[in-house]
BABAFI-552425 format. One line per 10 residues: for each residue x, y, z of C-alpha. Coordinates in steps of 0.25 Angstrom, whole numbers, padded with zeros to 4 digits. Layout:
X,Y,Z; ...
//
This chain:
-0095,-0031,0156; -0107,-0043,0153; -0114,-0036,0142; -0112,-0034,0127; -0109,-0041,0118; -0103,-0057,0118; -0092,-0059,0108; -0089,-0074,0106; -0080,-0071,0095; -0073,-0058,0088
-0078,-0050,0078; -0073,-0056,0067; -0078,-0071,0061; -0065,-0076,0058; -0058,-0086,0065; -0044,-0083,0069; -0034,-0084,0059; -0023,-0093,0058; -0010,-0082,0060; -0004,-0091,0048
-0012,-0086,0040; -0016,-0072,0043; -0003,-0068,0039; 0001,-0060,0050; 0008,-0064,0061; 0006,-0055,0073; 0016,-0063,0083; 0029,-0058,0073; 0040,-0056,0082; 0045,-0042,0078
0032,-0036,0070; 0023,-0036,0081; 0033,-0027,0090; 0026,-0016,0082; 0012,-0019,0088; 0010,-0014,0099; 0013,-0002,0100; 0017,0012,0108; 0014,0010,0123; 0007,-0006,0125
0007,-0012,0138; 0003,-0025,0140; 0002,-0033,0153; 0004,-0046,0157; -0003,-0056,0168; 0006,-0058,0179; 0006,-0072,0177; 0008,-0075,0162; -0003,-0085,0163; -0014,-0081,0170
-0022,-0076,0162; -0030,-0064,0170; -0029,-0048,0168; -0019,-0048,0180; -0007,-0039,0176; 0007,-0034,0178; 0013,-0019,0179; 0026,-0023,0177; 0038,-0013,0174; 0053,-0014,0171
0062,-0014,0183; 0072,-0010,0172; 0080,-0024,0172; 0070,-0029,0161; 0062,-0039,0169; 0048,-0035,0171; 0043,-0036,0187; 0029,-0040,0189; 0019,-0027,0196; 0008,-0029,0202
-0004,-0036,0195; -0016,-0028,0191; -0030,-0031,0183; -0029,-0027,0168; -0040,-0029,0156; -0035,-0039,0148; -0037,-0034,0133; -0035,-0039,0120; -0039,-0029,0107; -0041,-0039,0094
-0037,-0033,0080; -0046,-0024,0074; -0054,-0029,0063; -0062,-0022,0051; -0067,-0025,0039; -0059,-0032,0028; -0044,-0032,0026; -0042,-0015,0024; -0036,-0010,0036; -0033,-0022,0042
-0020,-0016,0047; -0025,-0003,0053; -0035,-0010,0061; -0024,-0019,0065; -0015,-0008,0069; -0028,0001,0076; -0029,-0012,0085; -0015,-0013,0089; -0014,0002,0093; -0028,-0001,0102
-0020,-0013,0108; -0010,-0003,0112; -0019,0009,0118; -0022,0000,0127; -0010,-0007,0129; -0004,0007,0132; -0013,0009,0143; -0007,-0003,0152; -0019,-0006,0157; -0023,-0019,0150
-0017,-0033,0148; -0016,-0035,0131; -0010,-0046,0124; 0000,-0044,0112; -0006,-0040,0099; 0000,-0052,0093; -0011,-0062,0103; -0022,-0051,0100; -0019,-0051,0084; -0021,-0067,0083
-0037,-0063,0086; -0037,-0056,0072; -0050,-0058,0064; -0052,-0070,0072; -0065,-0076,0079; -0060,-0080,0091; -0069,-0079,0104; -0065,-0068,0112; -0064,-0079,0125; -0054,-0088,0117
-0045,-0072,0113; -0046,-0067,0128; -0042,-0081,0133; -0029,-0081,0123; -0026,-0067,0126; -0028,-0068,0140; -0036,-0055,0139; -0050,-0053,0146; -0054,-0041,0133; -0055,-0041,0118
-0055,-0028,0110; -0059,-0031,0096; -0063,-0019,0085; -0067,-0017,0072; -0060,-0004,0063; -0067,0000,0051; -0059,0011,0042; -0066,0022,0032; -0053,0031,0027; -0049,0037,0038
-0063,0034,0049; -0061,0023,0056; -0071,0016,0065; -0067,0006,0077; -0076,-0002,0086; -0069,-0010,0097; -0075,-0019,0106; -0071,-0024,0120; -0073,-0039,0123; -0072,-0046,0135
-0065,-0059,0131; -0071,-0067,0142; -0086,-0067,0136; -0084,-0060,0123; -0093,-0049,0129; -0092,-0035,0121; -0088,-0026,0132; -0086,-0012,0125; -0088,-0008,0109; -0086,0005,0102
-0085,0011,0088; -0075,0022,0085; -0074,0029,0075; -0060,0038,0070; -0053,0045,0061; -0038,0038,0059; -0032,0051,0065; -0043,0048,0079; -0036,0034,0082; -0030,0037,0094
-0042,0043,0099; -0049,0030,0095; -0038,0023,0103; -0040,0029,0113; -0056,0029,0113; -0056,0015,0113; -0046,0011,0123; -0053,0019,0133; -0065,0011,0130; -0059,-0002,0131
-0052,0005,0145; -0067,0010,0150; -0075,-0004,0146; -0062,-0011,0154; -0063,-0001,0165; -0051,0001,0162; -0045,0015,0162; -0036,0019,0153; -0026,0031,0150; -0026,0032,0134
-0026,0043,0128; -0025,0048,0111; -0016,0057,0111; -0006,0048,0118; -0009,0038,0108; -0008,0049,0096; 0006,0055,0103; 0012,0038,0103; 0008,0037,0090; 0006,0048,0079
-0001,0060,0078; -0003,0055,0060; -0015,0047,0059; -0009,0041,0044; 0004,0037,0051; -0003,0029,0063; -0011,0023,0052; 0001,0016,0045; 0006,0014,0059; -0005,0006,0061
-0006,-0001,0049; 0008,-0005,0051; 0007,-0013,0064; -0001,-0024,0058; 0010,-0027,0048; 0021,-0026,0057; 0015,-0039,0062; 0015,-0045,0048; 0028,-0050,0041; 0032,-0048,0027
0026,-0037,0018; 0019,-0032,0029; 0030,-0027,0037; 0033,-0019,0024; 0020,-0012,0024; 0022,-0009,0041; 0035,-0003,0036; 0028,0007,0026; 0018,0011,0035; 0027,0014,0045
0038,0021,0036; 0025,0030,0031; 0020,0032,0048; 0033,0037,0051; 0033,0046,0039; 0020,0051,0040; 0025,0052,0058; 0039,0052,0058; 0038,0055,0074; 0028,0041,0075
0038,0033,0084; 0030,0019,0086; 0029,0020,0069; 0044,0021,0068; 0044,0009,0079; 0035,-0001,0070; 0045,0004,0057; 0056,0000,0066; 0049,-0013,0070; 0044,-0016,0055
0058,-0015,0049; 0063,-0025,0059; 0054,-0034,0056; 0055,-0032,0041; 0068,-0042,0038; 0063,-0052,0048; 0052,-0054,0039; 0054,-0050,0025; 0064,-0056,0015; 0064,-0044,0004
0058,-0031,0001; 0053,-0027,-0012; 0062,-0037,-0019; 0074,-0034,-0011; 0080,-0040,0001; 0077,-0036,0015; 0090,-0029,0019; 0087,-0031,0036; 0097,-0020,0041; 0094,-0010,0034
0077,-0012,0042; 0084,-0017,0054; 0090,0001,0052; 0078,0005,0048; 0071,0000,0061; 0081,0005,0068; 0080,0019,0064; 0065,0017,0064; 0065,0013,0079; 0077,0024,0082
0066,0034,0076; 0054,0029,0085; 0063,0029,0100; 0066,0044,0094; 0052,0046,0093; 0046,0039,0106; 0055,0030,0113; 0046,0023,0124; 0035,0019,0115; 0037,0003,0116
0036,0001,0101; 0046,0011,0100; 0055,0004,0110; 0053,-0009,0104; 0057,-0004,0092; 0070,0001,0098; 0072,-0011,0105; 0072,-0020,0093; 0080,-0010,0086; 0091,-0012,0098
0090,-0027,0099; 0094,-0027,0084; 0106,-0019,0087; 0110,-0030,0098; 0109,-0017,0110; 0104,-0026,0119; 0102,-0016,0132; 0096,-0008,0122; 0086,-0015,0116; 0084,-0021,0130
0082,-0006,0137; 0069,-0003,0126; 0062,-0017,0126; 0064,-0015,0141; 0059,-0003,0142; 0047,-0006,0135; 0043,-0018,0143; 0046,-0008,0157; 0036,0001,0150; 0024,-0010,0143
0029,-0022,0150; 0021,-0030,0141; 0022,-0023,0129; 0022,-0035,0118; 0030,-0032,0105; 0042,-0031,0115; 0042,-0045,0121; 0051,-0052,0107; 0063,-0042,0105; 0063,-0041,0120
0063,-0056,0122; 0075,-0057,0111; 0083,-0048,0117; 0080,-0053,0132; 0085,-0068,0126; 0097,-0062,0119; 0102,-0056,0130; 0101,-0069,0139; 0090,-0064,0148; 0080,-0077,0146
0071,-0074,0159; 0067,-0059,0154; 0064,-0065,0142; 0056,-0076,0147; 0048,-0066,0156; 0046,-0056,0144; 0043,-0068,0134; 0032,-0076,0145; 0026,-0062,0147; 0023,-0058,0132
0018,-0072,0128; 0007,-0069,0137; 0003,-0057,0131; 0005,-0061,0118; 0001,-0076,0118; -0002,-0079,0102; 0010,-0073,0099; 0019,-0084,0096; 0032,-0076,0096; 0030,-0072,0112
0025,-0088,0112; 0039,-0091,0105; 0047,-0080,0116; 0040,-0086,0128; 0044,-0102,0122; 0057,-0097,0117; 0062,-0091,0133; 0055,-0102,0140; 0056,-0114,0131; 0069,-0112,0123
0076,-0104,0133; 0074,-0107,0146; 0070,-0124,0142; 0083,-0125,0135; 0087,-0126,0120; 0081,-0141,0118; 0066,-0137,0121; 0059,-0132,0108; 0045,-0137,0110; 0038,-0123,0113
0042,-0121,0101; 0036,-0129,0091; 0021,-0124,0093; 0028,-0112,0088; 0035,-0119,0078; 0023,-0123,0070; 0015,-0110,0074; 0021,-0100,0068; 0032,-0098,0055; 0037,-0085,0062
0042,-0090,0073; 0048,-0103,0064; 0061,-0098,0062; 0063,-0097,0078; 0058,-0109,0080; 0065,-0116,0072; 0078,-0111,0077; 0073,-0116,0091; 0071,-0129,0084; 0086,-0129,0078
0093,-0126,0088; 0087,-0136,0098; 0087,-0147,0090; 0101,-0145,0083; 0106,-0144,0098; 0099,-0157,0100; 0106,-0164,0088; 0092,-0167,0083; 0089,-0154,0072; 0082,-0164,0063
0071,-0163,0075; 0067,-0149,0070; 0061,-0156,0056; 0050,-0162,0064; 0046,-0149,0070; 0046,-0142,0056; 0039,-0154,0047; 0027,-0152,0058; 0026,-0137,0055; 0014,-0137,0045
0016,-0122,0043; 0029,-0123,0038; 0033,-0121,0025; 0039,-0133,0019; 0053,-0122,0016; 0055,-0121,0031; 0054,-0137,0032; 0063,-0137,0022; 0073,-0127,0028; 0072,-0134,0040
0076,-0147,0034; 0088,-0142,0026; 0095,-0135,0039; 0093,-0149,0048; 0099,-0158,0035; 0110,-0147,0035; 0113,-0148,0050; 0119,-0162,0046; 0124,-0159,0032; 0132,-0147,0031
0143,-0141,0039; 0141,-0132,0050; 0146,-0119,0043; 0138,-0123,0031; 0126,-0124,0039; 0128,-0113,0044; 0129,-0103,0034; 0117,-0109,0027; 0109,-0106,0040; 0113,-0096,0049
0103,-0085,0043; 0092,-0094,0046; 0083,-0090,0058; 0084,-0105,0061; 0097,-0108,0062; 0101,-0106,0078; 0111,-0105,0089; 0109,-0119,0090; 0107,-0127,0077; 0121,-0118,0075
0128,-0125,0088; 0123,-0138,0085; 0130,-0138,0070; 0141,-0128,0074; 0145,-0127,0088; 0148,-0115,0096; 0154,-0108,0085; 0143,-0107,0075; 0131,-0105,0084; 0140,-0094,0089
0143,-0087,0074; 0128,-0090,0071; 0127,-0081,0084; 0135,-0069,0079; 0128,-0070,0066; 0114,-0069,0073; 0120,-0057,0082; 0123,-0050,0068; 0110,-0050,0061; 0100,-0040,0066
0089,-0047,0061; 0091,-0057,0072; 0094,-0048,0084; 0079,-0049,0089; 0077,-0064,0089; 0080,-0074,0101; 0090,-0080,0096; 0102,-0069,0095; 0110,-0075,0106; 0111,-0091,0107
0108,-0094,0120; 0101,-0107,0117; 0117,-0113,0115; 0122,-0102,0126; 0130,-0114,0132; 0138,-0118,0120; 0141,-0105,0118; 0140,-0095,0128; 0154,-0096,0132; 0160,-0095,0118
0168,-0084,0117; 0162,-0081,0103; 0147,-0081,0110; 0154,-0070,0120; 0160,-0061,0108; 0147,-0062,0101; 0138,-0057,0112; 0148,-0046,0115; 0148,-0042,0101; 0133,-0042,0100
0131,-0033,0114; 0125,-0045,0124; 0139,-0045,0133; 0137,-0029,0135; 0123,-0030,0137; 0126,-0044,0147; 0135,-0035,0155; 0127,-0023,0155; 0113,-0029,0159; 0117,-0042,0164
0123,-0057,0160; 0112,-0067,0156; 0110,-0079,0163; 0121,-0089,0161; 0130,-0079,0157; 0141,-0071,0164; 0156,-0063,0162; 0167,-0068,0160; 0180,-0062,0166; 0187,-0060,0154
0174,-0051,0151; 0166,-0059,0142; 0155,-0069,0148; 0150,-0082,0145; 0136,-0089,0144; 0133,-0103,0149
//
């Protein structure tokens, strides 16, 4: 453990890149479901803030919330992207190193954080102390592919973060059909130098995959882009459609198809000149993730698949009973933790949703979408509607998540009587684009000019335009039609803000509140798996919300 090789820094001699400018954004809500893949577990430290390689077995008691086990000692491991040389085969290399992160995730026997927290470190010189520290994890892997056709050579190095020491190094070299059997070499490597032992083994990698070395290449190819918005999501689709051409039976390709044609409307306005029409992707990724649960329905990126696809559909129990299962089965598992965290806040259970949301920041903890789930339970829920300072870090930070936050913003300060007080917050945004500024600008001005049904026709297909600014200009009424109209889009089935619990007691005993959350499943599912807090049935066989 003292000899080798001191690293002071990573391999390359870049520094890190600003993620504004990279063009990649590794924390997208719905992209980076697809990353981890197949069988990933990941653990947490009993307490969320001590940052030791304690651990905790959890497993489902089959209610959804997750009891705590007994704590035992685990490696804490982080495996850094891949580099090579130059800009070809970037996405290979990026897809080979999520696939290592999950062999040995698989094996349960270490502590990983999220690929979105280990991706920030791409191409970046940032001492190995500084990663470990921010990671909360004791071990780097790092590695370096080199590709000639179809010959490819790996070297992958353990580091020990703490000192930078080199631990373990080795050099593979592989054919494109060998890469399970590379997999597997090198996680039992990393297993043996932790003294750690592991059960992992090629063919059970092969038979999760595919047995066509051309389709897991595409596969792999396409996980990078999934992470990407625009084009590239196009490009994932074409991979994938030529994976499961090539391996019709290749279940987690058919669930990153399924995934990739969800995502595709949230982030792309046209295709090829002609408009995006979302319901017919939003079909096509149902019968993509219908094809994979045929194929192999345990595999958690299968059931994550399955899960969005019934959280879409408003089946609640249903989509419920999958991400369940897959948190009972890889209680850490990441990509899980956002459609998971939407539906848990639909349905009116906060306190899962703030366990789940507290647990996954930890393992993720530069991903500002689990930052924005844990703020969003704890700040905004369970503070009240009036505190919106956790969010303004998040605010300025990151354009994905602006739409949310501006919502946030909107509805607050409209249900202060102050919505002018959102300017300030925008006109400090040095990365905004001077449209959003002036979008912005328009809807406060029109808050005070135009009538309430003019205002909101012109804004109720903005992501901004909330339950709360709604109330403020409309009364019960409106911020009631705007939630029927929510209900009815599909598009916006998996977000937080599908039911509007933030004005629950202006409206929760409308009857019009009650014959929408009938008609959209939640009484059924309220009746069946019990009433949220603050709500209870009626005798007349409806219920009401306070």
């Amino acid at each position: 453990g003292d000899h080798g090789l001191q690293r002071t820094s990573m391999a390359s001699s870049k520094e890190r890149p600003d993620k504004a400018k990279i063009g990649v954004d590794y924390a997208v809500m719905i992209g980076i479901v697809a990353i981890i893949l197949m069988t990933g577990r990941q653990y947490v430290p009993s307490e969320f803030f001590d940052v030791t390689s304690k651990q905790q077995d959890v497993a489902s008691d089959g209610t959804g919330s997750v009891p705590a086990g007994d704590t035992v000692n685990r490696p804490s491991i982080a495996v850094l992207p891949f580099t090579g040389l130059g800009t070809e085969g970037s996405d290979f290399r990026k897809g080979l190193t999520i696939e290592l992160i999950s062999v040995l995730a698989q094996t349960g026997m270490f502590q990983m954080p999220g690929i979105n927290s280990s991706f920030q470190f791409e191409d970046s010189a940032v001492d190995p102390r500084e990663i470990g520290e921010t990671l909360h994890v004791e071990y780097l892997v790092e590695g370096v592919v080199r590709e000639n056709g179809n010959k490819i050579r790996i070297e992958a190095n353990l580091i020990r973060a703490s000192d930078g020491f080199l631990i373990w190094s080795n050099t593979y070299d592989a054919g494109k059909t060998d890469l399970f059997e590379t997999q597997e070499e090198i996680g039992l490597a990393i297993g043996a130098a932790l003294a750690t032992p592991l059960k992992i083994e090629a063919k059970e990698l092969e038979a999760q995959r595919t047995e066509n070395p051309e389709a897991y290449e595409d596969f792999l190819k396409s996980l990078p882009l999934l992470a990407q918005r625009g084009e590239s999501l196009l490009e994932a689709e074409k991979l994938l459609l030529h994976a499961v051409d090539l391996a019709p039976d290749f279940a987690a390709a058919w669930a990153a198809l399924s995934l990739a044609y969800e995502r595709i409307p949230n982030h792309l306005d046209e295709i090829n000149g002609r408009p995006i029409r979302p319901n017919l992707l939003y079909r096509k990724s149902k019968q993509a993730a219908l094809r994979a649960q045929e194929l192999a329905p345990t595999q958690p990126i299968v059931r994550l698949a399955v899960g969005n696809m019934y959280l879409r559909d408003l089946q609640w129990e249903a989509a419920e009973t999958q991400f369940r299962s897959t948190v009972a089965k890889d209680p850490f598992y990441v990509p899980v933790v956002l459609p998971y965290t939407a539906l848990l806040y639909s349905v009116g259970k906060f306190r899962e949703a703030e366990e789940l949301a507290a647990r996954y920041v930890y393992l993720d903890p530069l991903n500002d979408f689990q930052i924005f789930n844990n703020v969003f339970i704890n700040e905004y829920v369970k503070s009240g509607r009036t505190n919106v300072d956790g969010f303004s870090d998040l605010f300025l930070k990151n354009a994905s998540l602006r739409q949310m936050t501006l919502r946030i913003f909107l509805d607050n300060f409209s249900l202060r009587g102050d919505v002018e007080s959102v300017l300030p917050l925008v006109e400090a945004c040095e990365s905004c684009t001077e449209a959003l500024l002036y979008e912005v600008s328009e809807l406060v001005a029109d808050v005070g000019r135009l009538p309430p049904e003019d205002l909101y026709s012109k804004y109720r297909d903005h992501g901004f335009f909330g339950y709360g600014l709604a109330f403020s200009v409309g009364g019960a009424d409106m911020a009631l039609r705007l939630f029927e109209y929510d209900a009815e889009d599909v598009g916006s089935r998996q977000k937080l803000f599908t039911v509007p619990w933030n004005i629950i007691s202006e409206v929760g005993s409308n009857p019009e509140f009650v014959r929408i959350a009938e008609e959209i499943g939640l009484m059924k599912y309220w009746k069946l798996m019990g009433w949220p807090e603050g709500c209870e049935p009626t005798d007349d066989g409806g219920f009401v919300c306070t």
